[in-house]
Every structure is written in C-alpha cells, then in structure tokens.
C-alpha positions as CSV (number, residue, x, y, z in Angstrom):
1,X,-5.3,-124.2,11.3
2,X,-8.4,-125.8,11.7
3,X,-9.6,-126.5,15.5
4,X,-9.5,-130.0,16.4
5,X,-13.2,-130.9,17.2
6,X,-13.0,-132.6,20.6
7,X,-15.1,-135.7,20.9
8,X,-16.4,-137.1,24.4
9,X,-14.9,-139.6,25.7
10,X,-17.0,-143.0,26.1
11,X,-17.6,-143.7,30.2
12,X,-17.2,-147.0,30.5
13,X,-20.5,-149.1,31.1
14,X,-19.6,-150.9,34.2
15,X,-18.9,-146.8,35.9
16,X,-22.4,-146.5,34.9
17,X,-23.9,-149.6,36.1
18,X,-21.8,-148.8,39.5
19,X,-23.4,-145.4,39.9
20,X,-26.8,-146.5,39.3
21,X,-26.2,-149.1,41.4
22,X,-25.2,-146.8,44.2
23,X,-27.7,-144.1,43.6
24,X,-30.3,-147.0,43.9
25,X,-28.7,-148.3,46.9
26,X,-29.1,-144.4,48.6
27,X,-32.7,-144.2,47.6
28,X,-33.3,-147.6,49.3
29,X,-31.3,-146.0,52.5
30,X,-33.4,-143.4,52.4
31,X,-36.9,-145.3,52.0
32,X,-38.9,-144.9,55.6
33,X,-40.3,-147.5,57.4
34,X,-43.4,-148.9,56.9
35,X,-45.8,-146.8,59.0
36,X,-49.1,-148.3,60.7
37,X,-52.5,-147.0,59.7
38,X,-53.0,-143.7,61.0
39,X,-55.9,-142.8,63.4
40,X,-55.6,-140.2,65.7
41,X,-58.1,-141.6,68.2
42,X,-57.6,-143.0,71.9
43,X,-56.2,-146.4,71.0
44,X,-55.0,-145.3,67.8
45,X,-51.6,-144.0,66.2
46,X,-50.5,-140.3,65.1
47,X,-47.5,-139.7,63.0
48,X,-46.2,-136.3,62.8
49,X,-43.4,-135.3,60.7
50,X,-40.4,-133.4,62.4
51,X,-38.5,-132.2,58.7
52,X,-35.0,-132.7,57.9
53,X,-31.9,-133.0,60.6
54,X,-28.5,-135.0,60.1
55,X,-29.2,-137.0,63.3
56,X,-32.6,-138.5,64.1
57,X,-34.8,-136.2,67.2
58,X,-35.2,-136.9,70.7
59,X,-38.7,-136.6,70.9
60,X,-41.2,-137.0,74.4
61,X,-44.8,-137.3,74.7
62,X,-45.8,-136.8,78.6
63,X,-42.2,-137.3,79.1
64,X,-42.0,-141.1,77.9
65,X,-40.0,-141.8,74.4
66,X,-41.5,-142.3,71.4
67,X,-40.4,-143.9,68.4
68,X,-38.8,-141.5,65.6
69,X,-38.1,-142.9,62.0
70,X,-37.2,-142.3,58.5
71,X,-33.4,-140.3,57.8
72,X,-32.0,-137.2,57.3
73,X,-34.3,-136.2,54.5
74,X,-37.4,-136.5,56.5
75,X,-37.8,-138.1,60.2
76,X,-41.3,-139.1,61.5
77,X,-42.5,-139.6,65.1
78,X,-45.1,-142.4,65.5
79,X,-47.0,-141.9,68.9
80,X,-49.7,-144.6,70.4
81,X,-52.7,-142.9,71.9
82,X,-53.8,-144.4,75.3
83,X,-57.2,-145.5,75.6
84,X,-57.5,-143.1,78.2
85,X,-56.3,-140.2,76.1
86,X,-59.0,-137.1,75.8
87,X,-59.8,-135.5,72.5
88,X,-58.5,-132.2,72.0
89,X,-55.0,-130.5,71.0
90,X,-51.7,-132.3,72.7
91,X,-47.9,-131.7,71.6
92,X,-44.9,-133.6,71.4
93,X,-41.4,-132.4,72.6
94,X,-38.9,-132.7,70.3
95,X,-35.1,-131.9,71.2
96,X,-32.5,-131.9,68.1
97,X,-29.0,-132.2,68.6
98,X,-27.2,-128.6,69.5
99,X,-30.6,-126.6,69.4
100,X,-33.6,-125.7,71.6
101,X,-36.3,-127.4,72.4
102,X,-39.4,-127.3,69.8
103,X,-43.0,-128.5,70.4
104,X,-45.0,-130.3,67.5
105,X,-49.3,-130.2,68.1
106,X,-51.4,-132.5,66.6
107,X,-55.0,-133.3,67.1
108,X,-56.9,-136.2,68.8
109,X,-60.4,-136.8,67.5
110,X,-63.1,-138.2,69.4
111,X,-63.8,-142.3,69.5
112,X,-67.1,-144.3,70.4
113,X,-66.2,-147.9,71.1
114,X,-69.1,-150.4,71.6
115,X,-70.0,-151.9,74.8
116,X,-70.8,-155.4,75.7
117,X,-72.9,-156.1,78.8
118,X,-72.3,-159.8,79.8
119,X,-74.0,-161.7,82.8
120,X,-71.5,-164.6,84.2
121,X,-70.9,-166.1,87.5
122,X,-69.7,-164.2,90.1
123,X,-66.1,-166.1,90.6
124,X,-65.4,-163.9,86.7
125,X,-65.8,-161.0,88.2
126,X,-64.9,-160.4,91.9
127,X,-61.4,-161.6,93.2
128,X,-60.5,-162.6,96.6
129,X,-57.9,-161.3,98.6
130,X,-54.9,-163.4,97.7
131,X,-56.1,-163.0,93.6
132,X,-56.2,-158.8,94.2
133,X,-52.8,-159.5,95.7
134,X,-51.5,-161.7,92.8
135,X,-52.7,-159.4,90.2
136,X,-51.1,-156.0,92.0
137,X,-47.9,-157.7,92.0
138,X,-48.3,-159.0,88.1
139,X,-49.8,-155.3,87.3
140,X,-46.6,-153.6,88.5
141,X,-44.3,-156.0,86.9
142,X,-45.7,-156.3,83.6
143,X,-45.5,-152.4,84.1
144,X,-41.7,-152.6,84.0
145,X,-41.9,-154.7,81.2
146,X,-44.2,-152.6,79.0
147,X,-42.0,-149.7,79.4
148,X,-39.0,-151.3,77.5
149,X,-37.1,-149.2,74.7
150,X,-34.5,-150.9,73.3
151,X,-32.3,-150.0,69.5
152,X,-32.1,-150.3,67.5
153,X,-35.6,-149.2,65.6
154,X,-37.7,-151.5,63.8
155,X,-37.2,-152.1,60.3
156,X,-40.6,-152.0,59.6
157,X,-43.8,-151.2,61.6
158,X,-45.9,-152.9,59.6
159,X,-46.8,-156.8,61.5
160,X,-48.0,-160.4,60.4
161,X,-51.3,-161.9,61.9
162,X,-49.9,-163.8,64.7
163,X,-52.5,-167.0,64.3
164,X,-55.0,-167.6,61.8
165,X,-58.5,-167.5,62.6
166,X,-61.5,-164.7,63.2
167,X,-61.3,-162.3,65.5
168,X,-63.6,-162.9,68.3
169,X,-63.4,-159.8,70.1
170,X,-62.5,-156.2,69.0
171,X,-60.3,-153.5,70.8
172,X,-61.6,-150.7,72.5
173,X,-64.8,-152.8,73.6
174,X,-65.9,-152.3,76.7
175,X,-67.6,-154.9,79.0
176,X,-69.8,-154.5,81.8
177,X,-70.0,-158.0,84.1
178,X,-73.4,-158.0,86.0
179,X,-73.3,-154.3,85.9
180,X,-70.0,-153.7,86.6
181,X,-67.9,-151.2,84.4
182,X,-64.1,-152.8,83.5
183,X,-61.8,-151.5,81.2
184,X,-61.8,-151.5,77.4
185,X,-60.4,-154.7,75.9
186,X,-57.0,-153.4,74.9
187,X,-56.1,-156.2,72.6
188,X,-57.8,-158.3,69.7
189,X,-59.3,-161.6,70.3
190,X,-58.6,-164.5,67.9
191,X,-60.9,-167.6,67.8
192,X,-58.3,-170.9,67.4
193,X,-58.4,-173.9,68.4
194,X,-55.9,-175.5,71.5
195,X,-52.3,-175.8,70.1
196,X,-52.9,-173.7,67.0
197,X,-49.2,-172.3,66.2
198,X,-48.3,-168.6,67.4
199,X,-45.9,-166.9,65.5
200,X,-43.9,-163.8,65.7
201,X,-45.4,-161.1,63.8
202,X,-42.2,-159.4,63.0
203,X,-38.2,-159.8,64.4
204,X,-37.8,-158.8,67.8
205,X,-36.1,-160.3,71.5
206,X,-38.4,-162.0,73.9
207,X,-38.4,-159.8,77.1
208,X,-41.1,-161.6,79.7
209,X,-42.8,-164.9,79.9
210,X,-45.3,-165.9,82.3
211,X,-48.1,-167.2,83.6
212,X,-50.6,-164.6,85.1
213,X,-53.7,-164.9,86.8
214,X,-55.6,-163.2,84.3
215,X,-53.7,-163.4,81.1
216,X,-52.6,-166.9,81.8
217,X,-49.4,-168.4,79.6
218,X,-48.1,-164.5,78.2
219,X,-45.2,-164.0,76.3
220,X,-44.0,-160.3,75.6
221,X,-41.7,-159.4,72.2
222,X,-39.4,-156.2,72.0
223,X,-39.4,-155.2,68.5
224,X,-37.6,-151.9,69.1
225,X,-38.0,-148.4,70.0
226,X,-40.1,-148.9,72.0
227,X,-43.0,-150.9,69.8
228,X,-43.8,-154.4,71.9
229,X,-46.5,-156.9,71.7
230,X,-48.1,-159.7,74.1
231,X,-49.6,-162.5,73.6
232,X,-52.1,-164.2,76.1
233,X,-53.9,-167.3,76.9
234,X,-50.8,-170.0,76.0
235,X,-51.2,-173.5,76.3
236,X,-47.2,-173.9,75.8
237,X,-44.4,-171.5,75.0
238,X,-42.0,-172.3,72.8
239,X,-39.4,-169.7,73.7
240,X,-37.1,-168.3,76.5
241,X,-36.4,-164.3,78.1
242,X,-33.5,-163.5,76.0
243,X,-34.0,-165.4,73.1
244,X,-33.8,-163.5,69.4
245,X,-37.0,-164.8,67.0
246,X,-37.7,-164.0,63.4
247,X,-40.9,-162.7,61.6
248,X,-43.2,-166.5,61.3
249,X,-41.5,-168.0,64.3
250,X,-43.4,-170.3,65.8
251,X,-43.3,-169.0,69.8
252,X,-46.0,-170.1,71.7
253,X,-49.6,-172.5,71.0
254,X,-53.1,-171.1,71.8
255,X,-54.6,-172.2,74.7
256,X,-57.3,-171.2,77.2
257,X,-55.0,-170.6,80.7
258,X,-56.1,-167.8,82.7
259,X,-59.4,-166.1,83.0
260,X,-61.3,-167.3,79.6
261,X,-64.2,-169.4,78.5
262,X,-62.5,-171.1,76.2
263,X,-59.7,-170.9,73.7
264,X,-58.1,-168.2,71.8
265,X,-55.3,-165.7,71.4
266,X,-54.8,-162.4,72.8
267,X,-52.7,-160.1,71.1
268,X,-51.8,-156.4,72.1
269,X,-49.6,-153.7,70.9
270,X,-47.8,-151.4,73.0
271,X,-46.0,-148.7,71.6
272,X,-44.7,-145.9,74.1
273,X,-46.2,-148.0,76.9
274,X,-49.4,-147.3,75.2
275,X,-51.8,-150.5,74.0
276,X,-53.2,-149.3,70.6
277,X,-55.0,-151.3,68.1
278,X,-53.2,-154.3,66.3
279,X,-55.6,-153.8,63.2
280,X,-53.7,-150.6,62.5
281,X,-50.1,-152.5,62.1
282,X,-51.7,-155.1,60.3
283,X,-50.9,-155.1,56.1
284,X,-54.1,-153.0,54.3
C-alpha cells in the first residue's frame, strides 16, 4: 500500500505574530544604551567593552564606580576622564561574579584646550577670609554630592540641551585673571536671557540645591549610575531635594546669582565624579 504523503500542518498566524512579537521584544531588551561621543582625552569619555557575562561587571577606575551598560550579550563600561587626567596607558578593574579579578587598558590621548587671559577687577579674583571659608565648606559638600551612584542605570546616555541659546564659553578653557592661572572651565556656558526656562535634559532625582558663593542658585540631577549634571547661575528653582523630574521639565530659570557678569547657564556633567564635556552627551 501506497505511503500516505504527510502534509505540514498550517501554524496558526496569530503563533507567528506572537513569536515575532517576542523575538522583537528580545532584540529591543538587548539594544544598549545610547552611548556619548567618544573622546579619550582629559575631559572626555572612553568606552571599553568588557564581552559577554550573565550579570553585568563590577568595574573601578582609581577605585571609584563607573557606569557599566548594555546585557548579557555585550556589556560596556563608560569612564569620564578628569581634566586633570595625564595622557598615557591607564586600566580599569573589572570584577565578574564568581571569578578573578581582570584589568581592561585603554589609551588617553593628549588635549590642548585654549586659554583666555581676562583683566577684571580685583574683587573677581581674590576672596577674603570669610569667602575662602564659604567656598571650603561648599567645595567639600558639593564633594559629597558629586560622588552620588545611585540604580538603577540610565536608560539612555544620550542628553537634551538644557536652554536654548549659544554657548558663550567652551569646556576645558582656561582663564588667567590679571595673570593669575585658575582652573579649566569644567562646564559649557549658555548665553540666555533672565528667566529663560531650564529644563531637565534627561529623567533623573534632584539630589542638591543651593545657593553658592561662586555658582550662585545650583541645582544638581542624579540620572543614575553614577552620571549627574549641575546647573549654575539660577534666578529661581523650580524644584525640591528629593523630587523625581522628567526629560523637558522645566527645573530652574537662568539668572546671573553668583560670581558672573551677567546672565547665563552653566551646565556640567559629572560622571564617576569626573566633569567631562556636555557637548559629548549632546544628540550628533
């Protein structure tokens, strides 16, 4: 007798729709965050990749946290570079779960930032006793609040312009006051006028607000892992320690408080306590 031929059996469309469905859903899981512009310079950001593990790495730089992301297929640390850091070869630490400790190099090119040389009055430039004191005792509090690392991660490290207008000053530049050397401007200036709106570039949990001698009204946001930015100058705040914003959130209004001539916004990124340049978050 003849064989019976044996004819597939139809899968039902909506079984197929569901496994696309959830094979799309996986690849979406699996999708890494939006990473920053890379440049391995003081003041800029390295990412190094650390492979494949079933739990995301502990991984150190100098022995401070930094900021791991991406899954199980592929996990990426993202490390800010200090101003201060020196060209050359450094290393990461990275610690899986159950094994040794590994190290991962990377390189740090060199960086020529421009200098400014600026001739303004004296009050600008030296502080009297009870000022030094003041700004010690701000310095080592807004130390506490820089080194913040919080979960979990942020969804995306990629940030919003937090006011419109040109930037009036560019990170890394250094200034020298009536021939006096200060440190590199570790934010980026924008030009706006009194009570423009600030908004929040991206979620995050407002962990500081202030008013400083030299930064004036600040408020600091905890975006996760470790990634935090500050914003300086504030003619009014718009938000309390504690509370949870949104990405366009109105937080704050540009001012002039502080030590300024004249009204804008001061933004900096910190990410493993290090202030890098906001250009390099900001959408190419």
């Amino acid at each position: 007798m003849p064989v019976p031929s044996v004819l597939p059996v139809p899968v039902p469309v909506r079984v197929c729709l569901s496994l696309v469905a959830l094979l799309s859903s996986a690849c979406a899981a699996a999708a890494p965050a939006d990473l920053p512009t890379e440049r391995a310079v003081p003041g800029g950001v390295v990412t190094v990749s650390l492979g494949p593990s079933s739990t995301p790495p502990v991984v150190r730089h100098a022995g401070v946290p930094v900021l791991v992301v991406g899954d199980a297929i592929e996990w990426t640390a993202v490390l800010g570079l200090p101003l201060a850091a020196r060209p050359g070869t450094d290393a990461l630490t990275v610690q899986r779960e159950g094994g040794p400790a590994e190290s991962r190099s990377f390189t740090i090119a060199p960086m020529r930032y421009a200098e400014q040389r600026l001739k303004v009055a004296p009050k600008h430039v030296e502080l009297t006793a009870e000022h030094l004191a003041r700004h010690e005792r701000e310095r080592a509090h807004q130390a506490q609040v820089i080194a913040t690392v919080s979960a979990p991660p942020p969804a995306t490290l990629r940030l919003r312009q937090p006011v419109s207008g040109p930037r009036s000053s560019s990170f890394g530049l250094r200034r020298v006051f009536n021939g006096q050397s200060r440190n590199p401007h570790s934010g980026m200036d924008i030009a706006a006028p009194v009570g423009t709106p600030v908004v929040a570039p991206a979620a995050a949990r407002v962990v500081d607000v202030g008013d400083y001698f030299f930064n004036g009204g600040t408020v600091w946001l905890d975006h996760g892992g470790g990634l935090l930015t500050m914003y300086c100058h504030l003619s009014t705040v718009h938000v309390r320690v504690g509370d949870t914003v949104q990405t366009g959130q109105r937080i704050a209004d540009v001012g002039a408080t502080g030590r300024v001539t004249g009204p804008h916004l001061h933004w900096s990124v910190s990410l493993n306590r290090a202030m890098v340049d906001p250009a390099l978050f900001l959408a190419p």
